[in-house]
N, C-alpha and C positions, 0 to 999 in steps of 0.2 A: 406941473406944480402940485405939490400935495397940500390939503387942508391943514391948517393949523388947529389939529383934535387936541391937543394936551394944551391945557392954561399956559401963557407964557408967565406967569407970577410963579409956579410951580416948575416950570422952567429956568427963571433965575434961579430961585432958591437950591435948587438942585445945583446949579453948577457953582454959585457960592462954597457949598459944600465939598463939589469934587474938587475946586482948584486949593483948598485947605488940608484935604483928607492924603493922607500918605499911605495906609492898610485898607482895604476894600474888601467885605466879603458877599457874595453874591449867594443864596440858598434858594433852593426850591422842594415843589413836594413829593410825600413819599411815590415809590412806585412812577420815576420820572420816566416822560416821555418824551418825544421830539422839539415838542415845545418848549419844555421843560430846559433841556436841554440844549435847543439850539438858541433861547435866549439868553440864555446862561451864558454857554460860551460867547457868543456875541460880543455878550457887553463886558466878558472877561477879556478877549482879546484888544477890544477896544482900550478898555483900561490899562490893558499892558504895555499898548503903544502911548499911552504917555507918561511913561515910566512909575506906574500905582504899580503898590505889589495887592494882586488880586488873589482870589482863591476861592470856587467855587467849591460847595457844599451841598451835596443832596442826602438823604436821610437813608438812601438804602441805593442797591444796584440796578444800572438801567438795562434794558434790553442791547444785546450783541449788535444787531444791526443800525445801531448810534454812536457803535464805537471804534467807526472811523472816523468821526468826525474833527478835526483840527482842534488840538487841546485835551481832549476827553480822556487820556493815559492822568491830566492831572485835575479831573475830578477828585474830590475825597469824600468817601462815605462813611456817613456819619455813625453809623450799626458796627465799623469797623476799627476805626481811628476815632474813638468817642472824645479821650481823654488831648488829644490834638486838636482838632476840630474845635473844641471846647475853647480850646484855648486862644486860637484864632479868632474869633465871635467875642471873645471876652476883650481881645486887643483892639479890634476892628475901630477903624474910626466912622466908618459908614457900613452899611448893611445892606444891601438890594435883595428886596424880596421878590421872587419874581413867580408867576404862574399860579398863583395859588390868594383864596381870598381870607382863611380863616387860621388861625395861628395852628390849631390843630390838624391841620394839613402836614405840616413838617414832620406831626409827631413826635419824638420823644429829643428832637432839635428844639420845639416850640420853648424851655423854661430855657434854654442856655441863652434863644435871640431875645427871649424878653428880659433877662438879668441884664443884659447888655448894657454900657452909656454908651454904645454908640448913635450917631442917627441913623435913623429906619425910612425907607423908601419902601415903600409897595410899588409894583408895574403889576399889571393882570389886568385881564379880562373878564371876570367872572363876576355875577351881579352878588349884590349884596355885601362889600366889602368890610371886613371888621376892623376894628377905630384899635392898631397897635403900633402904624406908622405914623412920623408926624406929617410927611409928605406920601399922598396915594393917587398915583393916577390911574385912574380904573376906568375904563372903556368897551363893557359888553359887549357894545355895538362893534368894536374893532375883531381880525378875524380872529388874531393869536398873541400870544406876547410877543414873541417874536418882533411881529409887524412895529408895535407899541415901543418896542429899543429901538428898533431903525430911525422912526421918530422921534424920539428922543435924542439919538447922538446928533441926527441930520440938525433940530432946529436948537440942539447946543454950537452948533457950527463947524460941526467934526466929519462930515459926509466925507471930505480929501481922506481925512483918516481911518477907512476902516478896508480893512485890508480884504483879500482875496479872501483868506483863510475865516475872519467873521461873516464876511459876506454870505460863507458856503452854509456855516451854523445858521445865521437869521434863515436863508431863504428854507433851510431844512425843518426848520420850527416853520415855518405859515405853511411850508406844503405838507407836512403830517396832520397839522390843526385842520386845514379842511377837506382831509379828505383827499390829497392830490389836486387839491382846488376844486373840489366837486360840491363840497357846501360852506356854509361863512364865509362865498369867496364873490359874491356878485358887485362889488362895490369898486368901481374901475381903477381908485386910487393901487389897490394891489397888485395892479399888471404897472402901473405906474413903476412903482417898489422893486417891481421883478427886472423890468429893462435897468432900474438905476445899479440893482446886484448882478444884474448880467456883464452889465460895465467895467466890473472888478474881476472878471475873467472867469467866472463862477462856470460850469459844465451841469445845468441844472438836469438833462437829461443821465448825464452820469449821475448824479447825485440821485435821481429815481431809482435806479439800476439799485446801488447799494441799499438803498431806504428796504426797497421793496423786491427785488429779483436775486438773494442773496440766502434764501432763507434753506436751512436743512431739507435733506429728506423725509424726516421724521415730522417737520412742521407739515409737509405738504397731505403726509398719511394722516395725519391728525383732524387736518381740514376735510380733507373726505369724510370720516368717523363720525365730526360732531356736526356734519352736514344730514349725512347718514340719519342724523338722531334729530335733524330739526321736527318740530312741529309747528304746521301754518296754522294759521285763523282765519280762513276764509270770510266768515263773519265779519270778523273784525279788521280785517286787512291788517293782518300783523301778523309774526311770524317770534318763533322762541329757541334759541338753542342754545345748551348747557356744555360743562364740562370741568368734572369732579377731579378730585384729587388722585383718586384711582385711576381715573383715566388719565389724567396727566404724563403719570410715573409709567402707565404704559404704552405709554408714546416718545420717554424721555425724555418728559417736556423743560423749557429753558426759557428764563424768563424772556416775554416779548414773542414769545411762537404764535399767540391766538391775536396778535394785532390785526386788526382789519377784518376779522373774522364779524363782528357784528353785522359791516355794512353789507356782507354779500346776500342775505337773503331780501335785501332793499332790489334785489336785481329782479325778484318776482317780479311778474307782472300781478300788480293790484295789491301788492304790499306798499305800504307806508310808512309801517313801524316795525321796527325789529331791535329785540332782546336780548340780550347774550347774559349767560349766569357763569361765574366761575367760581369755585370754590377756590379759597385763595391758599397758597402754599408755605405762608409764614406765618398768619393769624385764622383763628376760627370763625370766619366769617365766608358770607359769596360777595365778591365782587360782581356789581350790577352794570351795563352799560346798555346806550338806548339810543339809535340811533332813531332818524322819520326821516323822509322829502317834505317838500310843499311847507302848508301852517301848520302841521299838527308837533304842540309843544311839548313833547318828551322829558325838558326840564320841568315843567307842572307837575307833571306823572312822577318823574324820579323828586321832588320835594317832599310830595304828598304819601308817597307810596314806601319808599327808599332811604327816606333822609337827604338827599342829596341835591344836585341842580348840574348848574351847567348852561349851556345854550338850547335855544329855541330847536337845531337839527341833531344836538350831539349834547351828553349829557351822561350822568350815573351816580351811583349811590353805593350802597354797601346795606347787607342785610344779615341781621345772626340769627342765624338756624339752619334747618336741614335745607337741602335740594329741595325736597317737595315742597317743604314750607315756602319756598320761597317761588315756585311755579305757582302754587295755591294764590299767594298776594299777585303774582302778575296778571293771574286772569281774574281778580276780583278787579285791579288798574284797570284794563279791557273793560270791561263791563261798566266800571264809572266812566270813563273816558269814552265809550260808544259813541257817544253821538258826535263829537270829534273828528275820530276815526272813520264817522261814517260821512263824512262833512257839513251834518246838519246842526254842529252846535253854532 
């Protein structure tokens, strides 16, 4: 039996709304991930079987190795179908906002969902959530959204109803979110979650395979390169590695090649924290991400540092300036965050 994490007052109210609502649309944020994505579809599939017309909306295009996922041909993005998209959110009679906590997440979605009369749901994980739904169920402590919709549809009393095919989206959202369940993943309810998706004929070792043993050659040369180029912190039991827009393009790079790339120099021995810089290929910015083991909070580091947050093992930010500039602030984090890293704060 699983805990009863979401208010059940938050849970009538919600389903007051879905047995009313006939249009549903579901959005999440830019630069979407597994998460993102596999609780999207989820809870799109689920709304399909009870005859809702759904429609999920993300703000730009996801990574290739997501797009086998059940449903995901009818993703719409929003950078591409602006003047549709628009207009779906304007019709919407509910809104599910999912993965994300700040309206400027969605990005340049953010003024269409707030124009909106429809009602607005928040689901996510991510702490500090901002006051633009009138219903938010926010749950840091949970590992992924993902996990948070299974929850959801189960104590709506729709567990019969969620099919093979949703089944395959949620468990692919909580197994990207930690990591292959290697972190946000110690809280036994989750294995709970996994045997009840397994139930639904899910192939979750296939489902690895595609996540993660599918990727180009060109990803694989790339990951040598910007391994090639790491630099450790022995000091500081951290570790840094980048990769610039130049490098990208001569690697051929496509979005979603450098996933997973932060965690590997976590494989050191006597590392704790690790960096990953990307210069990002649409806006003038680096993309920051920040992985650690054990206590040490990465989300501190990435609030303080970065602009950003996240969780206690996984976490990022976004930085405007050069490369250097932006290695410059990571080792001045290092240096505040010492004693931390060294585990005597």
């Amino acid at each position: 039996m699983l805990t009863k994490v979401i208010e059940q007052s938050k849970i009538d109210h919600f389903t007051k709304w879905f047995d009313r609502a006939d249009k549903i649309v579901i959005v999440s944020h830019v630069s979407p991930d597994g998460d993102a994505i596999g609780s999207s579809l989820g809870l799109w599939h689920f709304f399909s079987s009870q005859g809702k017309t759904a429609n999920v909306i993300v703000p730009n295009a996801f990574p290739d190795f997501l797009k086998w996922m059940p449903g995901s041909k009818d993703v719409l993005l929003y950078d591409r179908y602006k003047d549709f998209a628009n207009k779906l959110i304007a019709e919407a009679d509910v809104i599910c906002c999912l993965d994300f906590n700040a309206i400027h997440r969605i990005d340049a979605m953010g003024d269409a969902v707030l124009a909106s009369p429809a009602r607005k749901i928040l689901i996510d994980h991510h702490l500090h959530p901002e006051d633009f739904c009138r219903i938010v169920i926010s749950h840091p402590e949970i590992s992924s959204t993902s996990e948070l919709v299974f929850r959801l549809i189960c104590r709506m009393g729709y567990f019969s109803d969620i099919s093979r095919e949703g089944a395959e989206c949620i468990y692919t959202g909580m197994m990207t979110d930690t990591g292959g369940f290697t972190y946000n993943s110690n809280n036994r309810e989750i294995y709970f979650i996994i045997s009840e998706l397994l139930s639904k004929g899910i192939d979750k070792d296939a489902i690895y395979r595609k996540v993660f043993n599918t990727y180009s050659e060109s990803r694989l040369r790339l990951m040598g390169y910007v391994l090639s180029q790491m630099k450790v912190y022995p000091d500081y039991h951290a570790a840094l590695i980048s990769l610039t827009k130049a490098e990208q393009s001569r690697f051929d790079y496509i979005r979603g090649d450098s996933e997973g790339f932060v965690n590997i120099p976590l494989s050191i021995k006597g590392v704790i924290f690790s960096c990953f810089l990307r210069e990002d290929t649409e806006k003038p910015m680096i993309k920051i991400s920040l992985r650690s083991v054990g206590t040490f909070p990465c989300n501190r580091l990435a609030a303080e540092f970065f602009g950003g947050g996240g969780h206690l093992n996984a976490s990022g930010g976004e930085f405007y300036g050069t490369m250097d500039e932006a290695r410059k602030v990571f080792e001045q984090a290092l240096e505040k965050y010492r004693p931390l890293l060294l585990g005597k704060g």
